[in-house]
C-alpha positions, 0 to 999 in steps of 0.5 A: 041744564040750560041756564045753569052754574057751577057749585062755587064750593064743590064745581058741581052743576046747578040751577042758576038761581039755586041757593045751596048746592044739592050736592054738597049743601055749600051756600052760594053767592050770585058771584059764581061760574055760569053756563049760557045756553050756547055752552059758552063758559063766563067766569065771574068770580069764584071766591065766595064772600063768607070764605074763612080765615082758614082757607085765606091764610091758606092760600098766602101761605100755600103760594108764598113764593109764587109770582104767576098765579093771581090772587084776587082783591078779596085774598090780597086785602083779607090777606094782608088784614091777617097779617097786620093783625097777627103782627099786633098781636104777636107785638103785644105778646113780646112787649108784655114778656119783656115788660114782666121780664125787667121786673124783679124776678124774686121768686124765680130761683137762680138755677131757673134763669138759664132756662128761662134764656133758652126759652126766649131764644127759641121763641125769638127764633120761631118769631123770627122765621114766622117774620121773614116767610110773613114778609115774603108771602106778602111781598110776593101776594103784592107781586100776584095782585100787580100781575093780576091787575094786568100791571108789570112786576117792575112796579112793585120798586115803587115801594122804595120811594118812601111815602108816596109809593106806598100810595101809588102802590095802594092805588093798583093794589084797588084795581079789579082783576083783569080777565084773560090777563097775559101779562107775564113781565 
């Protein structure tokens, strides 16, 4: 094949200006890995834009306590936006089960109640563990997107001035990915 790319799903080689793969059936983007004729390979991006929350919180979870691997804009941000929401969610749920749990319980008997406190203990257990692999896969996420935008880890102790470094933070968490990076401080 002379002017040719990779499946962006399934790495199979196709024609260039193919909308779907004859392979797989997967849709492609214009974003995808392309061949030149002088067999030269150039890798644009191969995240598709139409990736789903499945494969996203995927791949936060899957690399949680990995700094050398990159991660693209497009995980970080859809990553993070997983995280905010999960976050208000799971904080609606807790505020109503404590809001409906100070009411007067008057049809719950008295033998019930302790069953009841080991039912929010382990929820509160399970929350908790689901809080702190959160924060370490988005701590780490934010670590992989400072490295795959060629900046040093040591920047990420800008977050501890407050305020201002979250936004010195936001401004290198925007940057595009740079090719070929071999920052590995």
């Amino acid at each position: 094949m002379t002017n040719s790319k990779y499946c962006i799903k399934c790495g199979e080689q196709i024609v260039s200006d193919a909308e779907f793969c004859p392979s797989c059936g997967a849709p492609q983007s214009s974003e995808s890995v392309s061949i030149s004729p002088s067999n030269h390979v150039e890798v644009t991006n191969s995240v598709s834009p139409h990736d789903s929350w499945g494969n996203i919180i995927k791949r936060l979870y899957s690399n949680w306590l990995t700094i050398n691997e990159p991660i693209s804009r497009y995980d970080f941000w859809m990553g993070e936006l997983f995280v905010f929401l999960a976050q208000i969610v799971l904080y609606m749920v807790v505020n109503t089960t404590i809001t409906f749990l100070n009411q007067p319980l008057l049809w719950i008997s008295d033998s019930f109640i302790p069953v009841i406190s080991i039912a929010l203990f382990i929820i509160g257990i399970v929350i908790f563990v689901f809080e702190v692999w959160t924060g370490i896969a988005i701590f780490t996420s934010c670590m992989r997107r400072l490295k795959d935008a060629a900046y040093p880890l040591w920047l990420i102790l800008l977050i501890l001035i407050p305020f201002l470094g979250g936004i010195i933070l936001l401004f290198f968490f925007c940057q595009p990915s740079v090719k070929n990076n071999t920052n590995t401080k």
